[in-house]
C-alpha positions as CSV (number, residue, x, y, z in Angstrom):
1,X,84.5,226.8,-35.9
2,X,84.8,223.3,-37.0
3,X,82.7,221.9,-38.9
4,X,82.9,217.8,-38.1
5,X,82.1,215.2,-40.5
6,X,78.2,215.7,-42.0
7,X,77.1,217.8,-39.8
8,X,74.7,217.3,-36.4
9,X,71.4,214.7,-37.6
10,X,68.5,215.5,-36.1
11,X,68.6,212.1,-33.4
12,X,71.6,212.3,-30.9
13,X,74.0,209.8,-31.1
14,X,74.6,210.3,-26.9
15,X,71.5,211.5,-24.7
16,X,72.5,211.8,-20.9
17,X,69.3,212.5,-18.9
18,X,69.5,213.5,-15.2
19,X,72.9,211.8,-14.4
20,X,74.0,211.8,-11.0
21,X,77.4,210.0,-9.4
22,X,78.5,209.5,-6.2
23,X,81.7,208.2,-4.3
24,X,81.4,206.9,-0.6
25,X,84.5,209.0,1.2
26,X,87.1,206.6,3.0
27,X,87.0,206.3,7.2
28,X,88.9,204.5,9.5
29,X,85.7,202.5,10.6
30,X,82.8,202.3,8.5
31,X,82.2,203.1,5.2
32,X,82.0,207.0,5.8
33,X,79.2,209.4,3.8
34,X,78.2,209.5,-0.1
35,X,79.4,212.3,-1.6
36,X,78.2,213.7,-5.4
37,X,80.4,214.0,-8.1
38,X,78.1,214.5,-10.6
39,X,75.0,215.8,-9.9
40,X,71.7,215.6,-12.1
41,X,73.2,216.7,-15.4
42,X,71.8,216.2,-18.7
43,X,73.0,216.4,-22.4
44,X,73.1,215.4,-25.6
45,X,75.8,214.9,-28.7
46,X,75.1,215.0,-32.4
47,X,76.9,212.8,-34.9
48,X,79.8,215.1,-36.8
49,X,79.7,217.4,-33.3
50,X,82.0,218.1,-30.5
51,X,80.9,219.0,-26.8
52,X,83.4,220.4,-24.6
53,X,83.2,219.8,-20.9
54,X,84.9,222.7,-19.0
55,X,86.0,223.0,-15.4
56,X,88.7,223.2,-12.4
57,X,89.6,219.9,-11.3
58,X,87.3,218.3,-9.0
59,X,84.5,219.6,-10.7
60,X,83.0,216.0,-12.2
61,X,84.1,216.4,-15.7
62,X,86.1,213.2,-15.7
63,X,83.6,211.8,-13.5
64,X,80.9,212.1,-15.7
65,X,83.0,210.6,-18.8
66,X,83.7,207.4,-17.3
67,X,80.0,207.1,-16.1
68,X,78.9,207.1,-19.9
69,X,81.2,204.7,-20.8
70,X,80.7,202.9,-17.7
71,X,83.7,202.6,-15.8
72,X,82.2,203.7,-12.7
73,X,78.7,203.4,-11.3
74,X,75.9,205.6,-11.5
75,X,73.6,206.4,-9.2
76,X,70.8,208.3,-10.9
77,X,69.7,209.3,-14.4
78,X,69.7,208.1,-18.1
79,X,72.5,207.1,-20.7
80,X,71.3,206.2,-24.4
81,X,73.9,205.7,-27.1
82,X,72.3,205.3,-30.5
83,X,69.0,204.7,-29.3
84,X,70.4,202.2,-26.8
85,X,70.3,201.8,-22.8
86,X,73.6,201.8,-21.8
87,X,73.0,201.3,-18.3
88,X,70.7,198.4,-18.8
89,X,73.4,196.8,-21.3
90,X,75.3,193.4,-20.6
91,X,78.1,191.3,-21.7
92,X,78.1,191.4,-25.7
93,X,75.7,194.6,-25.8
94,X,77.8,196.5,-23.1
95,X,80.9,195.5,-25.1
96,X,79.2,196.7,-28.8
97,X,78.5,199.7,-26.9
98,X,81.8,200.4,-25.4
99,X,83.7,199.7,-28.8
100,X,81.0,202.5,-30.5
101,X,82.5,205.0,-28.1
102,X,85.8,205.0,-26.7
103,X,87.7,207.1,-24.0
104,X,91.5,208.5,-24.9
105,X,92.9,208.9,-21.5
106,X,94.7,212.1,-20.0
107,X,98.2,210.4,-18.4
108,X,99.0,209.0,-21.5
109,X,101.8,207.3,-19.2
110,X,99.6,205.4,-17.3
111,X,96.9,204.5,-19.9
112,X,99.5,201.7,-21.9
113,X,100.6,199.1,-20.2
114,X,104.6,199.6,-20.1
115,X,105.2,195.3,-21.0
116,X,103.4,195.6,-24.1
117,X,104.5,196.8,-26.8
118,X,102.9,199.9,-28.7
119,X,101.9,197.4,-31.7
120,X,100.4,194.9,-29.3
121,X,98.1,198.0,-27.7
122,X,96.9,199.8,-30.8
123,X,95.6,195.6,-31.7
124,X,94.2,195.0,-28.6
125,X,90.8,196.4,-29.4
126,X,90.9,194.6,-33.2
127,X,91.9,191.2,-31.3
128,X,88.4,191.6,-28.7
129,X,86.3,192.5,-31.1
130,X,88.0,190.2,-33.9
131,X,87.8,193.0,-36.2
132,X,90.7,191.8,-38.3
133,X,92.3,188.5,-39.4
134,X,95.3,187.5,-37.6
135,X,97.5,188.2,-40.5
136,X,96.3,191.7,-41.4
137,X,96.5,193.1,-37.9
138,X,100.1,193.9,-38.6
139,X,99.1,196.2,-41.4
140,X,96.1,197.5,-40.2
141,X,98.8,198.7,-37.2
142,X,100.6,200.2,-39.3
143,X,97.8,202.6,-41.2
144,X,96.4,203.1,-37.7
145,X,100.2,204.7,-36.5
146,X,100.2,206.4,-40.0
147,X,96.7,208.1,-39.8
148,X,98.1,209.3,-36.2
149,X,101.4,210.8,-37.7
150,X,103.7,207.9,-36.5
151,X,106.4,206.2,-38.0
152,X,104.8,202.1,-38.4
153,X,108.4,201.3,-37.0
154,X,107.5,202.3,-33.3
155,X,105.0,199.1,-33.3
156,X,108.0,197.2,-31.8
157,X,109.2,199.7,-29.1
158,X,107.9,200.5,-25.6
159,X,105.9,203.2,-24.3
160,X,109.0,204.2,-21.9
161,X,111.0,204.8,-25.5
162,X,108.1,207.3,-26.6
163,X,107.8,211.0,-25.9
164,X,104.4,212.4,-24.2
165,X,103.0,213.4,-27.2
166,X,103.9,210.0,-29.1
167,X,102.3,208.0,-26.8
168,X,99.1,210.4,-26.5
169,X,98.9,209.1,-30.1
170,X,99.3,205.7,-29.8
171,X,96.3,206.4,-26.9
172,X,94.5,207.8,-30.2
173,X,95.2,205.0,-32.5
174,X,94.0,202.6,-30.3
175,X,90.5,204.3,-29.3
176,X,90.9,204.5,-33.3
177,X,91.3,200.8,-33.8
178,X,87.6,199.7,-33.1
179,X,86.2,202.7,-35.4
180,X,84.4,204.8,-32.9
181,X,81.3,206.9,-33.3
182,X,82.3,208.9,-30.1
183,X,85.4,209.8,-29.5
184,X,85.6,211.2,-25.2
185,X,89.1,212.8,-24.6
186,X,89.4,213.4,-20.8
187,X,92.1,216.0,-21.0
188,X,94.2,215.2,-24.1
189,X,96.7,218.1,-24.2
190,X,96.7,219.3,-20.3
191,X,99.9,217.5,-19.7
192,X,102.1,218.0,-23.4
193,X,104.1,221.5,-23.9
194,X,102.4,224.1,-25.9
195,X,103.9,223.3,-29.2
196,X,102.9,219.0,-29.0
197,X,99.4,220.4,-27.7
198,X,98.8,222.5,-31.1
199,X,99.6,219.1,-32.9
200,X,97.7,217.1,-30.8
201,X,94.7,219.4,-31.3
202,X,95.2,219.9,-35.3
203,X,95.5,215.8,-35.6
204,X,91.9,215.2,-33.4
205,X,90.5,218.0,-35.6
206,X,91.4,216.3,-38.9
207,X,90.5,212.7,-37.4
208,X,86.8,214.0,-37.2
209,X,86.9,215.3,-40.5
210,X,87.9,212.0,-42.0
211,X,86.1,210.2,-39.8
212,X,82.8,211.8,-38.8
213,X,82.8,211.2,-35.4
214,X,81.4,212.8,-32.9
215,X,83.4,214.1,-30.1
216,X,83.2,214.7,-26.3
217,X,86.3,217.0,-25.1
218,X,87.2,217.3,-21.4
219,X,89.3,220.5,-20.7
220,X,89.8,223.1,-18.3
221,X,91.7,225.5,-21.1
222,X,89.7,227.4,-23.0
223,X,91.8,228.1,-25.4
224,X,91.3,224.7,-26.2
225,X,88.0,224.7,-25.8
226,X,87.7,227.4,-28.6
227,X,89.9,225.3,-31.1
228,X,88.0,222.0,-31.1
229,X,83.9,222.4,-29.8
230,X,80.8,223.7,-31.1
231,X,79.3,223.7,-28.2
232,X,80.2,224.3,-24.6
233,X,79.1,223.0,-21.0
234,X,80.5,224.9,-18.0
235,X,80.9,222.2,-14.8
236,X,81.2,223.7,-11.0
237,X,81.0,221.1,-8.4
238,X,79.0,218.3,-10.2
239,X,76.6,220.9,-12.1
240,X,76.2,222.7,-15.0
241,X,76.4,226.3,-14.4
242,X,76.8,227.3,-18.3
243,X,76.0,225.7,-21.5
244,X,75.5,226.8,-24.9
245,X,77.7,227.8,-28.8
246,X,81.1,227.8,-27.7
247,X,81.5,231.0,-29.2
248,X,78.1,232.7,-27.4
249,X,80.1,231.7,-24.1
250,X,83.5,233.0,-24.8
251,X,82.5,236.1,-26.3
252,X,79.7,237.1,-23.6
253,X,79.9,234.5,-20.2
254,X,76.8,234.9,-18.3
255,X,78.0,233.3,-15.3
256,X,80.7,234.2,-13.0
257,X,82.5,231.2,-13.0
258,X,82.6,231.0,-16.7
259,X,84.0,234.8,-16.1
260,X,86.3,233.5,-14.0
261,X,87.6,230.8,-15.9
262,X,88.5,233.3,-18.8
263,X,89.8,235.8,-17.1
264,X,92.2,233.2,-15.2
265,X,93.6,231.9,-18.2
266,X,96.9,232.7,-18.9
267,X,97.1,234.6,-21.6
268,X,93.4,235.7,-22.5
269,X,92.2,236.7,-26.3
270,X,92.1,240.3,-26.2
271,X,89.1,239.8,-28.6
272,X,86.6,238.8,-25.3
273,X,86.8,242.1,-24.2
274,X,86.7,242.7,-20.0
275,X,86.1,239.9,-17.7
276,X,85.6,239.6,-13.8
277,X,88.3,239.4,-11.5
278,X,90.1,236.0,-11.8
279,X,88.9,233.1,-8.9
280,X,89.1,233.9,-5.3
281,X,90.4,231.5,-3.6
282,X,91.0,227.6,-4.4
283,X,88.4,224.7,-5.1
284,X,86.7,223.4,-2.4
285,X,84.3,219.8,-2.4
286,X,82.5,221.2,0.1
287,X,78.8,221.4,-0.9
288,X,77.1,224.5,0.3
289,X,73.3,223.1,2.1
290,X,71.6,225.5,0.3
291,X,72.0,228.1,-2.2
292,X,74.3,229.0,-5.1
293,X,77.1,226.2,-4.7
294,X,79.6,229.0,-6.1
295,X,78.6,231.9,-3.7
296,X,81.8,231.4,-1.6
297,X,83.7,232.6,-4.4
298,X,81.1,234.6,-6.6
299,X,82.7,238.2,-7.4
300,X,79.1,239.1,-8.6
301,X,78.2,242.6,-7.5
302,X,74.7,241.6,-6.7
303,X,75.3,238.6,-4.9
304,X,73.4,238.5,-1.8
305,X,71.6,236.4,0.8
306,X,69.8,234.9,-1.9
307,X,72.3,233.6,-3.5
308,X,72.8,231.7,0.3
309,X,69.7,230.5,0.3
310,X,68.5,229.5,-3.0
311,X,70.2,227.7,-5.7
312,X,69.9,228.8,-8.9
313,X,68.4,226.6,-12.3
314,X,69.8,226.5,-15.2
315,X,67.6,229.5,-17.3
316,X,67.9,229.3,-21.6
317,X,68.3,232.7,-23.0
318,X,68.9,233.2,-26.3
319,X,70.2,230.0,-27.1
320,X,72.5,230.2,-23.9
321,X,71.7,228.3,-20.5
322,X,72.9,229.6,-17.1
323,X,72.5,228.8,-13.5
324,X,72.9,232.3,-11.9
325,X,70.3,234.3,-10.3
326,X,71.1,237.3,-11.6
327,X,73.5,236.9,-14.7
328,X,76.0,239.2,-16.4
């Protein structure tokens, strides 16, 4: 278990209270129905601490990241960062508030403009928040690429002349750039081989050492999961289903998706003992009207009609909260 910076403080540095997201689906004619991405979720980040957000695709994990930082609306609920109303937050406060948490992208590809040069992007953020004088930018560049484990000499190439992982850390350096209290990385390793992902998750380790940030982790491996959070929040279709110590969760998952998830991992710790049977059957958006959103794919031996009818809330239990009406 990591222990990040100084350790949690007693205020949270991010409070998310009742958050809720929608996206209006595309039709021929009209404007076609609202439907939730994230749906009425609530949470809360200490300084030096990493949250992990867990989850298939589709589930709102990404969703809810760019809703914090603001990069998409919200349509219910509550964002504080350091004691500040982020939704209510304008012009210069919106942009003191963006540089104090800053989002490292998952297609590192598509996150740096190709026509600028990797020097250029890792100064952007010094240039708008005129962090630096024009003629140190150049060698604050140069200790950002370093602190990333990157030659200072690939400031004048090209993202096209970088490999995945190189330009996942020039996505790093440049969240880096404005000093950050929050770092949110929306998948950081899902999309480098095995061997760049170990380095990429070793260098965000050390970074919040040094650094003391905290740390908001978007994943769907939890493998990954285990190597970088303290704590752990379990995402099916908008919701929470499972929150709690990352460890409490792996080593004993109260809900079957959580189950799931582990025992559809590719190669499982043999440590976590027996799990439930893997998923049945793919992701679907479809909401259920009533009930236990998850109940189409629940293994649970108990599940039953009230699982249809009734939709679970999240219950705290020994320092572990799950949505599941009758748990492990």
């Amino acid at each position: 278990m990591l222990a990040l910076g100084a350790g949690p403080v007693s205020e949270p540095l991010l409070v998310v209270r009742g958050l809720s997201v929608e996206y209006r689906e595309r039709e021929l004619f009209g404007h076609g129905r609202r439907v939730p991405a994230v749906e009425d979720v609530s949470l809360e980040i200490c300084r030096g601490e990493t949250l992990a957000l867990v989850g298939e695709s589709g589930s709102g994990k990404s969703s809810l990241a760019q809703a914090i930082v603001r990069l998409v609306d919200v349509s219910a609920g509550e964002i504080r960062f350091a004691g500040d109303d982020v939704l209510a937050a304008r012009g210069e406060s919106l942009r003191r508030l963006r540089r104090g948490m800053q989002l490292v992208f998952q297609d590192s590809a598509t996150a740096l403009n190709p026509r600028m040069r990797v020097g250029d992007a890792v100064a952007e953020g010094l240039i708008i928040h005129q962090l630096v004088p024009p003629a140190e930018r150049a060698g604050r560049v140069a200790q950002l690429l370093e602190e990333v484990g990157l030659d200072q000499s690939l400031a004048s190439r090209y993202p096209r002349d970088l490999s995945g992982g190189q330009r996942q850390r020039v996505g790093i350096a440049r969240a880096l750039a404005v000093d950050p209290a929050l770092l949110i990385c929306d998948e950081p390793v899902s999309a480098l081989d095995v061997s760049i992902q170990a380095q990429i998750l070793a260098l965000l380790r050390g970074l919040q050492q040094r650094r003391g940030m905290a740390g908001l982790i978007i994943a769907h491996d939890l493998a990954v999961v285990r190597q970088v959070a303290q704590r752990t929040m379990v995402m099916y279709l908008g919701r929470v289903v499972e929150s709690g110590p990352t460890e409490a969760i792996l080593a004993s998952p109260r809900h079957p998706y959580t189950q799931a998830l582990i025992a559809s991992a590719p190669d499982p710790d043999p440590s976590l003992g027996e799990v439930t049977p893997a998923l049945r059957s793919d992701l679907s958006t479809a909401r259920p009207e009533g009930g236990c959103p998850f109940e189409p794919r629940c293994t649970h031996p108990r599940r039953d009609a009230r699982c249809r009818a009734e939709r679970p809330a999240l219950r705290e239990e020994g320092g572990v909260s799950s949505a599941c009406h009758y748990g492990p």
